[in-house]
N, C-alpha and C positions, 0 to 999 in steps of 0.2 A: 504494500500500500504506500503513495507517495507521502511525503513529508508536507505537511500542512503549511502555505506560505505565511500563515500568521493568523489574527483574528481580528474582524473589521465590524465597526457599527455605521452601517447604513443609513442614512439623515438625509429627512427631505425637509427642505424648504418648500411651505406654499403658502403664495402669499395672494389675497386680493387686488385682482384689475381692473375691478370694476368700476365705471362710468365715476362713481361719485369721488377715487381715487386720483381721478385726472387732477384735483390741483396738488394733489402730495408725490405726482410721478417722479421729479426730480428727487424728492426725499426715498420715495421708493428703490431707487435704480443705483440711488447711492450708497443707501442700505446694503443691496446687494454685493455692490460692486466693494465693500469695505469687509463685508464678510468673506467674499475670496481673495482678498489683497488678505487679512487678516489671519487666515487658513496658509497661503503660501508663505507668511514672516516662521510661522512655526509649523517646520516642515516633520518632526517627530510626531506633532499632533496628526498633522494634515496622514502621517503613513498610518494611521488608525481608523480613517474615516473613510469615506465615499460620501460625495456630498450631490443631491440631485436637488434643483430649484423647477417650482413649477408655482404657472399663474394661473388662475382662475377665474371665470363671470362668467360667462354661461357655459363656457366647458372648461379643459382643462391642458395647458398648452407647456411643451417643454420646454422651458427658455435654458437648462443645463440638464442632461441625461447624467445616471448616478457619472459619476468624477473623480479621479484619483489629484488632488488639488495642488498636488505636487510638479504636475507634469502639465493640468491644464491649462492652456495660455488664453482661451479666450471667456470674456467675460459675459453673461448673461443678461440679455437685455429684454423690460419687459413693456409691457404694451397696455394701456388701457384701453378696456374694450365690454361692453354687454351689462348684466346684471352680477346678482350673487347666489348660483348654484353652490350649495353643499352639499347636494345630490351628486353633482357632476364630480367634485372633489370624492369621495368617500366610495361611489362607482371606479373610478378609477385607481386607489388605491388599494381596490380591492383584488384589481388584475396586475396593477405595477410593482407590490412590494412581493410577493410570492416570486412573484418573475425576476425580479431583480437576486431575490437571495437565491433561486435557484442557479444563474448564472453566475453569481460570486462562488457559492460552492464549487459549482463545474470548473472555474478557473483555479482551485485548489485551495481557496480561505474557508477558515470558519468564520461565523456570523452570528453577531451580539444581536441582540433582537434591538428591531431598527426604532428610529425615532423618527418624529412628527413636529416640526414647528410652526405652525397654522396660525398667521393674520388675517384677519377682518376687519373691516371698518362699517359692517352693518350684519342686520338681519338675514337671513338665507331669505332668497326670494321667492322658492320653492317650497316653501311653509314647512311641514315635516315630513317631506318625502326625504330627507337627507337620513332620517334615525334607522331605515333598517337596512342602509346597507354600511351604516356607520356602526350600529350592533353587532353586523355580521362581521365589518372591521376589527373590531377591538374583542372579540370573542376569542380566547386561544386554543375552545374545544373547536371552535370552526374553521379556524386561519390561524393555526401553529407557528406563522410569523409574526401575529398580530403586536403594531408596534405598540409604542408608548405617545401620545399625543400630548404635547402645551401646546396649550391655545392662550392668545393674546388677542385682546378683543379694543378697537379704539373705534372713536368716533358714535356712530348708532347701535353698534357691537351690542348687547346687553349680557351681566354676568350670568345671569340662568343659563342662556345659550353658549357661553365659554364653557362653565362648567361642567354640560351636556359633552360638547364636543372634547374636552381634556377625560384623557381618562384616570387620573386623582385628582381630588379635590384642588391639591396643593400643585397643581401642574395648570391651574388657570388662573388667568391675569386680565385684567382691564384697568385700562387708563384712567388718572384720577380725571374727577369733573373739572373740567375748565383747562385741562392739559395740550397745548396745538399738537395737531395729528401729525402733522410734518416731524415736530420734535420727537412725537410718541414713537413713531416709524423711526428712526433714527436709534432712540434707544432700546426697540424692539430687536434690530440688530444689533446693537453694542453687546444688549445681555445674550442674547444668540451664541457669539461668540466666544464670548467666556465662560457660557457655560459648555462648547463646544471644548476650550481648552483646557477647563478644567475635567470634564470627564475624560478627556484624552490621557491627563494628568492621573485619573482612578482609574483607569484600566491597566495601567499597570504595577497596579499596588495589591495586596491581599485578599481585597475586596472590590474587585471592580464594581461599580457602578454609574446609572447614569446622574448626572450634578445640575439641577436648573437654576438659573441666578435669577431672582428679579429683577426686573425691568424697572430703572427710575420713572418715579413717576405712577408706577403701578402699582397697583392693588392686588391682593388676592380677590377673584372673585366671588368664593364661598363668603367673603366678609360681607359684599354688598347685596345679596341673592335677600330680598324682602324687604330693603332698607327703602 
């Protein structure tokens, strides 16, 4: 049997492109563009990961297929466009992350059970057709990959619906009231990344695990669910 090239966690960015995003594109894109300048300064981390970004509104568009961050030179650009399908997110997750670990294994890695780092800045537009194929997502008797979801919610976001879509309590976040979305975006990537660095950091300790940082600015969601 061959020798295992090591063990990788999986990480998808997706983030909201929806129409109402057009005026925080620039904060959007920069976002992006600092989380993989961020990923290639720490290239030990970066040999831990596979980072894949994808945009959303009424479907679900690759702006970076999974990435070895080390190697990859170009940067992911994303496009505003449509409403806000959760449907469309949570359907496609449901075919892209199976498939992706099946491929990492086939290339000779083992595979951390992957993550999920999901921004919105509203409402699913598709009311709750997104809950059962986002159940059938985060089920591990049904999808044995099923990852880990933080959800960061800004703008018309609301935390009921973070904390739907996160799957622990403490893995969902919304901007405080009065917060600009442009800045929220901004430090929705900042903590992104260091929590991206830090658990790069725990995987190679005793006890690996995954490490989420909040987000300045942010709230736990469970805190504001009926306030």
């Amino acid at each position: 049997m061959a020798d295992t090239k090591g063990v990788l966690l999986p990480t998808y960015v997706v983030a909201d492109e929806s129409a109402s995003m057009g005026p925080y594109v620039s904060d959007l894109q920069g976002g992006v563009t600092s989380l993989c300048e961020g990923l290639r300064a720490e290239p030990m981390i970066a040999a831990k990961l596979r980072l894949a970004v994808l945009g959303f509104s009424d479907d679900v568009q690759v702006r970076l297929a999974v990435a070895d961050m080390r190697t990859e030179t170009s940067v992911p650009r994303v496009v505003i466009r449509g409403l806000t399908s959760y449907r469309a997110v949570f359907d496609d997750m449901l075919q892209r992350i199976p498939a992706d670990v099946r491929w990492l294994r086939s290339e000779g890695y083992k595979v951390h059970r992957p993550v999920v780092f999901f921004l919105s800045d509203g409402q699913p537009s598709d009311g709750h057709d997104w809950r059962s194929p986002h159940a059938a997502l985060v089920d591990r008797g049904r999808t044995p990959t099923a990852p880990n979801i933080i959800a960061c919610g800004i703008g018309d976001a609301q935390a009921q619906t973070m904390v739907d879509v996160a799957t622990r309590p403490e893995f969902a976040f919304v901007a405080k009231p009065g917060t600009d979305i442009g800045k929220a975006v901004a430090e929705f990537f900042q903590s992104l990344t260091a929590s991206l660095v830090a658990t790069g950091q725990a995987l190679n300790s005793a006890s690996p695990q995954l490490v989420v940082s909040k987000p300045d600015q942010f709230t736990l969601a469970i805190d504001e669910v009926g306030l």
